[in-house]
C-alpha positions in Angstrom: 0.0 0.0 0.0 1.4 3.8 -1.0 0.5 6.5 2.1 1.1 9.6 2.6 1.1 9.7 6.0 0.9 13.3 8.0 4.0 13.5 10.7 5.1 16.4 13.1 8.2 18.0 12.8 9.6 17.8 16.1 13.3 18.5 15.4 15.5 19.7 12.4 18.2 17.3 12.4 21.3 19.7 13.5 24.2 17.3 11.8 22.3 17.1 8.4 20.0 20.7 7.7 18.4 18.3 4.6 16.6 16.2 7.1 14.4 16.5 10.3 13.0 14.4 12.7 9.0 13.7 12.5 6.9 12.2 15.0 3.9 10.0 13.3 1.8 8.3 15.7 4.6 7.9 18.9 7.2 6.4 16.3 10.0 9.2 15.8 11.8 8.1 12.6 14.6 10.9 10.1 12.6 11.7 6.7 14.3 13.6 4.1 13.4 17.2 3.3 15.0 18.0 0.3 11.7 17.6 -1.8 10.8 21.1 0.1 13.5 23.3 -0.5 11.0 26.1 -1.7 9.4 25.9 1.1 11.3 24.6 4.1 9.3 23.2 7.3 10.4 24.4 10.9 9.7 22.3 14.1 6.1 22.0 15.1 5.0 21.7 11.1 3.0 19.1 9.8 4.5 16.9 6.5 3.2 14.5 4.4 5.6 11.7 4.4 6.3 9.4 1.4 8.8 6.7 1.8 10.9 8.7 4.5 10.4 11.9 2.0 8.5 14.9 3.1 5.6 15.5 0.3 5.1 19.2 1.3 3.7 20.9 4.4 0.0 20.7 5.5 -2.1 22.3 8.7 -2.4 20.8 11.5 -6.3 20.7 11.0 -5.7 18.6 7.7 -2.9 16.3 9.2 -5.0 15.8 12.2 -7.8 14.9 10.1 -6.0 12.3 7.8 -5.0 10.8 11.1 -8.1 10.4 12.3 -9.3 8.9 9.0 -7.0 6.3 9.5 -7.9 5.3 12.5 -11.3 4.9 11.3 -10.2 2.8 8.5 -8.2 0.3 10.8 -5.1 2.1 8.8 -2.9 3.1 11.4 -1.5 0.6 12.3 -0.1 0.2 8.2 1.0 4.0 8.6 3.3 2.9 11.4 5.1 0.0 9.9 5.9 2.0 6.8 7.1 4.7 8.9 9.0 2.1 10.8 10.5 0.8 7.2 11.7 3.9 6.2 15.5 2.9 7.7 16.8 6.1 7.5 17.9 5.6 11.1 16.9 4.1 14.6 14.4 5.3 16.7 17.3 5.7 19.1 18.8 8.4 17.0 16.2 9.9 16.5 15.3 10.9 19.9 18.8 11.6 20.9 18.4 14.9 18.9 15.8 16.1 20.6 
């Protein structure tokens, strides 16, 4: 299955400024944000995330939304294993740069 799956920017990854780390669900995982150079996010924005690449920005009302939309599908649980298959790095490295 292809998702998009809305995550929040909770940190802009200080050794690499091309990628950030998003919370989606209570998984924390790195996603690429070179797709957004135009229009860089900032910490506390919402993303659509492709395959560990950020889509482009949403609001929070939409991301919030498309969660709950999943839920209600009996999606989420699919969101989080292909957030947890991204491999761009553990979830241990991605909280330590917090």
């Amino acid at each position: 299955m292809c998702l998009a799956i809305p995550g929040k920017i909770v940190a802009l990854d200080p050794r690499n400024e091309g990628s950030a780390i998003v919370d989606v669900l209570g998984t924390r995982r790195t996603i690429d944000l070179g797709l957004l150079q135009d229009d860089r996010p900032a910490g506390g924005d919402w993303v659509l995330i492709h395959v560990g690449f950020a889509m482009s920005k949403i609001s929070e009302i939409d991301a919030l939304e498309q969660l709950r939309l999943l839920e209600m599908l009996g999606e989420s649980e699919a969101a989080l294993q292909e957030v947890r298959g991204y491999g761009l790095d553990s979830t241990k490295d991605a909280d330590s740069v917090e």
